[in-house]
C-alpha positions in Angstrom: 34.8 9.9 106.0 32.2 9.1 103.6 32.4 6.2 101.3 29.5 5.5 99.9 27.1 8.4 100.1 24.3 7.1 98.4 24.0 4.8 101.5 25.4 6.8 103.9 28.3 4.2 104.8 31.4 5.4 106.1 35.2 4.1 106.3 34.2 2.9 109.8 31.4 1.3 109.0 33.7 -0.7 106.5 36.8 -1.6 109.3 34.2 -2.6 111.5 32.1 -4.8 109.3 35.9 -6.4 108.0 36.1 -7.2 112.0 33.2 -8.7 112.2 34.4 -10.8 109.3 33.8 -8.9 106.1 36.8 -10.1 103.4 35.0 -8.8 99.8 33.4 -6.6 98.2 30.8 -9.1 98.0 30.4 -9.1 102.1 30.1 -4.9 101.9 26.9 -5.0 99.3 25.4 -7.2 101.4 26.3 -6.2 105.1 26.1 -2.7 104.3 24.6 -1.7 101.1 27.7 -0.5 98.8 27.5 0.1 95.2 24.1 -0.9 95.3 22.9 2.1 93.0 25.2 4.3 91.7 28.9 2.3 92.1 31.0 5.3 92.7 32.3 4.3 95.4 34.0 0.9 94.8 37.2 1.9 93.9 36.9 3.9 97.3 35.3 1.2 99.8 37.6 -2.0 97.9 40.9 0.8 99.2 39.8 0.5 102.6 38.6 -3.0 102.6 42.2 -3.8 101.8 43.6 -1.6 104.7 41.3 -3.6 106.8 42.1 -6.7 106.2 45.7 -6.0 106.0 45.2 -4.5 109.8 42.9 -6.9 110.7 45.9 -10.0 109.9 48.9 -8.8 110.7 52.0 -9.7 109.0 53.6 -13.2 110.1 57.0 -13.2 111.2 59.4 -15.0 108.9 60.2 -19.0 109.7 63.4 -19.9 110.0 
């Protein structure tokens, strides 16, 4: 799906920059242009930059 259409970058384009080490919103303007013009979309790319990351580091067992 599109995310960003004034760039033309898509929800994969975001999980894959996240595994090659994207963690902000900061690291998507750069990497991959987002909410360099009209901002729309950063409620919409920061939503699956979460779900990335949360993927991307699974959650640790509990220590005991």
């Amino acid at each position: 799906m599109y995310i960003c259409i004034c760039k033309g970058v898509t929800d994969h384009a975001i999980r894959e920059a996240v595994s090659q080490g994207a963690e902000r919103m900061r690291d998507l303007k750069a990497n991959l242009g987002i909410t360099e013009q009209c901002g729309i979309c950063a409620c919409h790319a920061k939503k699956v930059l979460e779900q990335a990351l949360m993927q991307e580091s699974p959650a640790q067992p509990p220590v005991t």
